[in-house]
N, C-alpha and C positions, 0 to 999 in steps of 0.2 A: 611652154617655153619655145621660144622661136629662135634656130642654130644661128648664128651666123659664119659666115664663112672666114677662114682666115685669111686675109689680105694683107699685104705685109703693113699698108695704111693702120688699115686697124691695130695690129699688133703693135705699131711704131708707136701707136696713142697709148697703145695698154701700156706701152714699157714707159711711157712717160708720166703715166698715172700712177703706177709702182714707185718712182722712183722720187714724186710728189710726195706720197703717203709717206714713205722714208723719211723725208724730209720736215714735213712735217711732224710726225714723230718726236724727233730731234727738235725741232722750233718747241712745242710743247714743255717738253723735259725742261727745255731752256730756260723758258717762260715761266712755268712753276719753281723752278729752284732761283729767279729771280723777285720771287713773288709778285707775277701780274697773272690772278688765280683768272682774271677775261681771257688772255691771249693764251691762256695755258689749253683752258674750255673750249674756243674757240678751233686754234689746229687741231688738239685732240678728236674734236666732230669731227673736223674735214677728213683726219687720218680715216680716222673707221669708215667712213662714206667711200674716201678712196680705195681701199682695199675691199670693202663689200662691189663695188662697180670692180674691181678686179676680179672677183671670183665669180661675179654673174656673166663678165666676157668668156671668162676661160672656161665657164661650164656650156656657156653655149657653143663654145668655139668646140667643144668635146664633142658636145652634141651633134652639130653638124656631120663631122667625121673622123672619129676617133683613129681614123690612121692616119689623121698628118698631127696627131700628138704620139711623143713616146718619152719615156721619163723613167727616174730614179727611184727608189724608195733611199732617203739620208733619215740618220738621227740626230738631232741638232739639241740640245740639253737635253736628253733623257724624249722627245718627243718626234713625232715618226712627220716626216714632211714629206709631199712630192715633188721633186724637180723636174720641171717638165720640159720639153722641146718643142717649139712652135715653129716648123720654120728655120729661122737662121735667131731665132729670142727663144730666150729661154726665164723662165718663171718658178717659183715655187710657191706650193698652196698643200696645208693639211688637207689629208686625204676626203676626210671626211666634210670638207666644206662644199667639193663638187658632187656629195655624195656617190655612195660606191656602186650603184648599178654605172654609171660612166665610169668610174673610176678603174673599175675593173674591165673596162673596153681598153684602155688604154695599154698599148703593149710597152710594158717595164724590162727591164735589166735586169731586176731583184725582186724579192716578192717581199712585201712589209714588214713581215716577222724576221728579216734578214736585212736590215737596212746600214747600209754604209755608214759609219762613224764619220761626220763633218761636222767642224769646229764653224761656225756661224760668223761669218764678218761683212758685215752690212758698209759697204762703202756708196755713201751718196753722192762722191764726187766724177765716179766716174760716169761718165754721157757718150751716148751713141746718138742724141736725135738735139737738135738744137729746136725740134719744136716748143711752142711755150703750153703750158698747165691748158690756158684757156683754149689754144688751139686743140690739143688734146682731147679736154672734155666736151667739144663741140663736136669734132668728127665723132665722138661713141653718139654723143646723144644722135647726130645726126644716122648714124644705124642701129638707135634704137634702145639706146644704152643712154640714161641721165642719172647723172650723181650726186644731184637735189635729191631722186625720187630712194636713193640708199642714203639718206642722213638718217639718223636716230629721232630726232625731229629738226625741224628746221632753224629753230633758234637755241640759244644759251642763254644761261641767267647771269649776270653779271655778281661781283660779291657785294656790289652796291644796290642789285635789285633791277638794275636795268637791263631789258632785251635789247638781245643783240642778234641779226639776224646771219646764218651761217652760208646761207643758200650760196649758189655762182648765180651770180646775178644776171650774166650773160646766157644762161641755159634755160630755155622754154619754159 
């Protein structure tokens, strides 16, 4: 794994890719309980692409140097999350996705088995970066980071049979 360092550029894109995956999220939900089971398929891949490219940033950003992260242990429904501090952005990622030899670099406030009680509210509307998704997902890819290369595969099936491809069609 290759670190990379965090620059608040980088960070700026990661917090716009977080806040993507959210969103989409949400478009999905929408999608499905509308019944258009393509467009439900469709954000649903980008979600998890997005949040996999979030946690290969944040484990290399660890990676680099676990003192300019420092973070929480919360329990958020019954499950143990890390809140973490980047910088002046802040993130949160199960423990176990950055795996714990990093995880356990990282200087905490609390130790996991003691984790703060937080009630979970996911607001997508609020924005810190008028960057756009694609701007975003180009400066990662451009250090190193592409969010094609986290899809589960690159396309969907449609419920009529038809591929559909999921890719950013803008990223290398």
């Amino acid at each position: 794994m290759d670190p990379l360092e965090p620059t608040d550029d980088l960070l700026e894109s990661l917090y716009v890719v977080n806040k993507a995956a959210k969103q989409f999220a949400d478009e999905a939900t929408d999608a499905y309980d509308r019944g258009d089971v393509t467009e439900s398929n469709v954000r649903s891949a980008r979600k998890d692409a997005l949040y996999r490219t979030k946690t290969a940033v944040i484990t290399r950003v660890v990676a680099h140097d676990p003192a300019h992260v420092t973070g929480e242990y919360h329990s958020i429904h019954g499950d143990v999350w890390l809140f973490l501090r980047i910088g002046d952005w802040r993130f949160h990622q199960p423990p176990h996705a950055i795996g714990n030899d990093l995880t356990d670099q990282i200087e905490t406030t609390n130790d996991r088995t003691d984790p703060n009680d937080t009630p979970y509210v996911r607001d997508s509307s609020i924005a810190r970066s008028d960057r756009t998704l694609d701007e975003a997902l180009s400066r990662l890819a451009d250090a190193g980071v592409n969010a094609n290369d986290y899809l589960a595969r690159p396309t969907v099936t449609t419920e009529h049979d038809r591929i559909v491809d999921v890719r950013w069609s803008h990223l290398p």
